[in-house]
C-alpha positions as CSV (number, residue, x, y, z in Angstrom):
1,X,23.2,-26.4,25.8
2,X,23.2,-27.7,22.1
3,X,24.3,-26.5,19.3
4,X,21.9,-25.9,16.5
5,X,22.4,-26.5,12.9
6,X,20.8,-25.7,9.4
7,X,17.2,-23.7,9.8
8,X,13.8,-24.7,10.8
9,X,10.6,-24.1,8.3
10,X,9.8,-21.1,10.5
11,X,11.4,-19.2,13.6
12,X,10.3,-16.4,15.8
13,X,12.3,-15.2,18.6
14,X,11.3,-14.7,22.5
15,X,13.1,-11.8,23.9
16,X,15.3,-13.9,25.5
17,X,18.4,-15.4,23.0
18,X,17.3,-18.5,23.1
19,X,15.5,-21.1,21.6
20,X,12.8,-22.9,23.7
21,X,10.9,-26.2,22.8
22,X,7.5,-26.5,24.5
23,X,4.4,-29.0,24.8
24,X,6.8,-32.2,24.3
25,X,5.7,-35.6,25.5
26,X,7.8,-39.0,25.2
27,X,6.8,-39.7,21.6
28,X,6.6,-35.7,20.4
29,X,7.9,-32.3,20.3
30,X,5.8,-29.2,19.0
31,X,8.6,-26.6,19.1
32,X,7.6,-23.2,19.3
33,X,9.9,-20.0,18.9
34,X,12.8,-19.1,19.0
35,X,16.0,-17.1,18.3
36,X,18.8,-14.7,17.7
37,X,21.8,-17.2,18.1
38,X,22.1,-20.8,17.4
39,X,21.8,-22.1,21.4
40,X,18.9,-23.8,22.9
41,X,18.6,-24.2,26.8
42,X,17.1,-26.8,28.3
43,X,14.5,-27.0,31.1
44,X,13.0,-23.3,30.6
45,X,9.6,-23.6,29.1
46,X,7.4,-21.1,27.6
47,X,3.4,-21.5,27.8
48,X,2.6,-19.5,24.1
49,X,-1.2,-19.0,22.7
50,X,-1.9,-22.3,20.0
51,X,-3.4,-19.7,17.9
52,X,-0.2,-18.1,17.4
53,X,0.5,-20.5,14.4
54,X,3.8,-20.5,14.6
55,X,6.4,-22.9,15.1
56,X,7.1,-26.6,13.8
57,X,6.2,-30.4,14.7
58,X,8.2,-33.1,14.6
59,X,8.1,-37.0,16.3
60,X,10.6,-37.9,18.0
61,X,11.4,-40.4,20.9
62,X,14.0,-38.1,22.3
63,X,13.8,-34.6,23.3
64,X,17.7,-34.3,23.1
65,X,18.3,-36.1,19.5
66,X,15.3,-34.0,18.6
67,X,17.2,-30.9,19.0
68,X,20.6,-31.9,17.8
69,X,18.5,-33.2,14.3
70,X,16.8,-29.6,14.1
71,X,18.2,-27.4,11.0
72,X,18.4,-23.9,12.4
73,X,19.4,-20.5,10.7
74,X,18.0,-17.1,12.7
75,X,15.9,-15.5,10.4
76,X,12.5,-13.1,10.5
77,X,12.8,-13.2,13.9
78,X,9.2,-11.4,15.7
79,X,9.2,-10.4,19.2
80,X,6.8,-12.5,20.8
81,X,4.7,-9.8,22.1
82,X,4.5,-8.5,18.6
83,X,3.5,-11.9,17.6
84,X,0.1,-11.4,19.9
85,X,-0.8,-7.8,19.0
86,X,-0.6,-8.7,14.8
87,X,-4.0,-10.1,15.6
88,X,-5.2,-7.1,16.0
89,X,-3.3,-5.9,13.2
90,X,-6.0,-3.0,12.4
91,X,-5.0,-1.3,15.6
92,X,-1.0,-2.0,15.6
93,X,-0.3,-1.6,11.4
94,X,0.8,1.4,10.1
95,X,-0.2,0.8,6.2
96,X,-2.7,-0.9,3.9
97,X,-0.5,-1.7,1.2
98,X,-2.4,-2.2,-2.5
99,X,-1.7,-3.6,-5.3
100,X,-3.6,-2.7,-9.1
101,X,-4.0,-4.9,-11.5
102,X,-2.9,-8.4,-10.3
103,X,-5.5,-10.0,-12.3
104,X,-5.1,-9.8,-16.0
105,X,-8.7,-10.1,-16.2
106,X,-9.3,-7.2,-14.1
107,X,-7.1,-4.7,-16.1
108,X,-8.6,-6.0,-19.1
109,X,-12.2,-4.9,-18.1
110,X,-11.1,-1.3,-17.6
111,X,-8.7,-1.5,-20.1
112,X,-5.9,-1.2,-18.8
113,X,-2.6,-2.7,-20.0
114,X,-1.3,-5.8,-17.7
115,X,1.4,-4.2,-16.0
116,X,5.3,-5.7,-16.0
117,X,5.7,-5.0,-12.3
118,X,3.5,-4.9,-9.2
119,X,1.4,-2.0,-9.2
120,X,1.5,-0.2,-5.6
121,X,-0.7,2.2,-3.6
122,X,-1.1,3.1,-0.1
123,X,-4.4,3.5,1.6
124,X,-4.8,4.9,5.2
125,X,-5.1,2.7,8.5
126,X,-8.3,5.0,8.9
127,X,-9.7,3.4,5.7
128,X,-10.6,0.2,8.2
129,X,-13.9,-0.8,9.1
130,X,-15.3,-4.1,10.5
131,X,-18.3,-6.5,9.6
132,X,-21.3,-4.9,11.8
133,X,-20.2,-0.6,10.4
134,X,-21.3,0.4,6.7
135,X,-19.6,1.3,4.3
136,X,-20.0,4.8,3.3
137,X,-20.5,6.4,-0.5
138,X,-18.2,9.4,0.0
139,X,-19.9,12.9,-0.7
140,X,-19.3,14.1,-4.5
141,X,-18.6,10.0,-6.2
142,X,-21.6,8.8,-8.5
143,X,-19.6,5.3,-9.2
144,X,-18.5,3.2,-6.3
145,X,-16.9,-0.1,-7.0
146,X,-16.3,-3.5,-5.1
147,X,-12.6,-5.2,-5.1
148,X,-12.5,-8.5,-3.1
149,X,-8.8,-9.2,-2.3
150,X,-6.9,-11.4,0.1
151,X,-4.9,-9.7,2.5
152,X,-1.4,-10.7,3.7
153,X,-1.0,-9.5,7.8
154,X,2.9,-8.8,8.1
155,X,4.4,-10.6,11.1
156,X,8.1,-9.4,11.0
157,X,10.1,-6.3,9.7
158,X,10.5,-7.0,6.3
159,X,13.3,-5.1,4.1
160,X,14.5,-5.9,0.9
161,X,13.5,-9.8,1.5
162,X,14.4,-12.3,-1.1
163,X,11.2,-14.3,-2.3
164,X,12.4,-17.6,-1.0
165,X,12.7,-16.0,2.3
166,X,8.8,-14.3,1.6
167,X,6.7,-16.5,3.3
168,X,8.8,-16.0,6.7
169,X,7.6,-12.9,6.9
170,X,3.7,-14.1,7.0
171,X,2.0,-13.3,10.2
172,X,-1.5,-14.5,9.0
173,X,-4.1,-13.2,6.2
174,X,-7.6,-11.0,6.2
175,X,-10.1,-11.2,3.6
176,X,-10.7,-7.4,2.4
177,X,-12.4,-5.0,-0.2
178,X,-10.6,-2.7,-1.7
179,X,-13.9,-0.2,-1.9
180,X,-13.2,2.6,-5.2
181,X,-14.4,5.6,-6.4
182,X,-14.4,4.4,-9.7
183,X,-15.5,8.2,-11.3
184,X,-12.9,10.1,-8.8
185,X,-10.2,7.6,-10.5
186,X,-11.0,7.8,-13.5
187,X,-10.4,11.7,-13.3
188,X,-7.3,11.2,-11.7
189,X,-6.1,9.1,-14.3
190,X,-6.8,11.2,-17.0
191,X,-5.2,13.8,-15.3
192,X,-1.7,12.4,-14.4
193,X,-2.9,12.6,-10.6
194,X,-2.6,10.3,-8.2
195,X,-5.1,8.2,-7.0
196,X,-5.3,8.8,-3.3
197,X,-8.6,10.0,-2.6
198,X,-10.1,8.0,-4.9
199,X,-8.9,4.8,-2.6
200,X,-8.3,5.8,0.7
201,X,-11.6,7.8,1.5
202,X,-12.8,6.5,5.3
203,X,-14.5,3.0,5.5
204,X,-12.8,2.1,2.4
205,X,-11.1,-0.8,3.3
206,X,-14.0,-3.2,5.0
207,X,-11.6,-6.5,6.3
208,X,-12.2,-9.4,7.9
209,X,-11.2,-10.4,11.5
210,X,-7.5,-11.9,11.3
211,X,-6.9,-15.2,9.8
212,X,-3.9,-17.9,11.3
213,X,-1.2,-18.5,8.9
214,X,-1.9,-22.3,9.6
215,X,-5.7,-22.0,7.8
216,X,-4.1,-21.3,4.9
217,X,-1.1,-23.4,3.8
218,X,-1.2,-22.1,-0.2
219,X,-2.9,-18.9,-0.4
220,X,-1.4,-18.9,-4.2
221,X,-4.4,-21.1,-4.8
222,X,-7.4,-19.9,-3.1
223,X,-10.8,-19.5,-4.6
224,X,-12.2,-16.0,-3.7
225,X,-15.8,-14.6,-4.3
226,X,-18.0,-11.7,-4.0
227,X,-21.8,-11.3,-4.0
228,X,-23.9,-7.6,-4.3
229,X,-27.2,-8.8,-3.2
230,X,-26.9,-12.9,-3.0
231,X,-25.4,-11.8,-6.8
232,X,-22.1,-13.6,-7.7
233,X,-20.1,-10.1,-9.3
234,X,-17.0,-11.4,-8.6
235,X,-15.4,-15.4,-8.8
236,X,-11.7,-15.9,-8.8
237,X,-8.4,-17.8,-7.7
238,X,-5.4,-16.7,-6.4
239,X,-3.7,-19.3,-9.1
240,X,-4.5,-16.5,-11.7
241,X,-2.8,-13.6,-10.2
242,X,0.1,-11.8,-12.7
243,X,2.7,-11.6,-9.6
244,X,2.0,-14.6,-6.5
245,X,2.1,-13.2,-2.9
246,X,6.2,-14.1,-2.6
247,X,6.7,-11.9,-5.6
248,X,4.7,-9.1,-3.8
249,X,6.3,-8.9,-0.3
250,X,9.9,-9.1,-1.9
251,X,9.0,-6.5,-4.3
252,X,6.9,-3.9,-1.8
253,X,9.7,-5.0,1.3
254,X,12.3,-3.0,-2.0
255,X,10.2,0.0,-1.7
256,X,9.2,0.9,1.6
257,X,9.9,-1.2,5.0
258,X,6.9,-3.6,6.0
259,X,6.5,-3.6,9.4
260,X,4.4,-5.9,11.7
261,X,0.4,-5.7,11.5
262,X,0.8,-4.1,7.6
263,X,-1.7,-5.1,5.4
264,X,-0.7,-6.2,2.0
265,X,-3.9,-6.4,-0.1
266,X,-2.9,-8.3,-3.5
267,X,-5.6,-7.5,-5.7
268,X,-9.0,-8.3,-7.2
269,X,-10.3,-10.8,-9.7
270,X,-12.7,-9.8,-12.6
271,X,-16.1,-8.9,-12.1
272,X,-16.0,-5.0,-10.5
273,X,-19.4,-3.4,-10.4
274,X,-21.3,-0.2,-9.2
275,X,-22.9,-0.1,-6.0
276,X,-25.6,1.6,-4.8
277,X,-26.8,2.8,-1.4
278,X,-28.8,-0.4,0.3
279,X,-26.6,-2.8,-1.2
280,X,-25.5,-5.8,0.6
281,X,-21.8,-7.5,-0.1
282,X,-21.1,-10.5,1.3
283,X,-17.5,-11.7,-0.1
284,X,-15.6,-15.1,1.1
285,X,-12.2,-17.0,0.9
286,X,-12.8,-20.7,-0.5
287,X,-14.5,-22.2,2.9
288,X,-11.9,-20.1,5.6
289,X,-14.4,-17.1,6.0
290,X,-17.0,-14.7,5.1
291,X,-18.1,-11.6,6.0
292,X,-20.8,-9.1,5.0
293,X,-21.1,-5.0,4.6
294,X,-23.8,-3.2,3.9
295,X,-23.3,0.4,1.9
296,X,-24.8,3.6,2.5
């Protein structure tokens, strides 16, 4: 066994305490995994999905010196069967964590004032729908509204995390649209009420199939787009956000405990718009993905 020291740019654990390095040839080490405690055992492997995107790479002529030079701390450890389900992290998470008025732009087209903290909301898991259903006008709203926002997929219990440690806690990302009864808020608001029904009616969150952490090394600068009917409504950056995605996990991990397969959506650019039944959306992430809804 060797001892550890320091910590690695990213760590999950196995179930086992342990930390295991895998896929290593005579010239390289791609370390997946690992740990609760500060020991590594050699000679027990651990055959892990690629698509995981997790772990670290490193040269190294020797396996052993490899190790030794390794910085470790413990830290947002996952289990590693939790690690596999947050793919599917519209069947596993519990919440679709929002945030309003992200983009200065945004609150300044419904004039609202930019606020001096993150702005949260909750939406319901049953909110979810995938490319191929429709999106639904709910019964009753005469103004339905587009948000195209990236979505943060939580890989590790987060609770009260600091925002250097932020990024740990990153399983991988959706692209999403935050779908809004613009007339139902608008009541709300000028009632004191909250906005609950106005944002979490069913098929009000449309998202995109998961996305690997490792397709998206800065998602502080992403460009992000929407289209109503090959229409550009909406054409932003992620650069231009009031609070950056560290900021947002530390701050919502202070409210409520973020658990693995949470979505975090982080808010919309400029460019909101009514829709009407027939449209067609398609919304992308710089060149990562696309996807397309049609409303009803």
């Amino acid at each position: 066994m060797v001892k550890l020291k320091g910590k690695p740019k990213f760590c999950f654990s196995t179930l086992q305490r342990e930390v295991t390095l895998v896929k290593y040839s005579a010239t390289s080490v791609k370390g997946y995994a690992s740990a609760w405690d500060s020991v590594t055992h050699y000679g027990h492997t651990l055959c892990l999905d690629s698509e995981l995107n997790c772990g670290l790479e490193i040269s190294s002529t020797n396996v052993k010196e490899l190790v030794e030079m390794v910085e470790f701390q413990p830290y947002a450890t996952c289990p590693l069967e939790m690690m596999s389900k947050i793919v599917q992290f519209k069947e596993v998470g519990k919440k679709i964590v929002c945030v309003g008025r992200n983009y200065r732009e945004h609150a300044a087209e419904l004039n609202n004032p930019v606020p001096s903290k993150p702005m949260l909301f909750l939406k319901p898991t049953s909110a979810y729908i995938s490319e191929g259903e429709t999106i639904k006008i709910p019964k009753g709203c005469s103004d339905l509204n587009h948000e195209v926002e990236l979505g943060i997929v939580i890989g590790t219990t987060a609770r009260d995390v600091p925002q250097a440690d932020a990024m740990n806690y990153v399983g991988g990302y959706a692209l999403g649209l935050d779908m809004t009864a613009r007339d139902w808020q608008a009541e709300a608001k000028s009632k004191g009420h909250p906005w609950s029904v106005a944002k979490g009616f069913d098929t009000s969150c449309p998202i995109s199939k998961f996305i690997e952490k490792e397709k998206i090394p800065n998602p502080n600068n992403l460009d992000i787009w929407l289209k109503v009917n090959g229409e550009m409504r909406q054409s932003g950056n992620t650069k231009d956000m009031i609070f950056p995605i560290e900021h947002l996990i530390s701050f919502a991990s202070q409210c409520f405990t973020l658990e693995p397969g949470d979505l975090l959506l982080t808010g919309t650019p400029s460019g909101v718009s009514k829709l009407n039944s027939g449209d067609v959306i398609q919304a992308g992430l710089a060149d990562i993905i696309q996807i397309q809804f049609s409303v009803k």
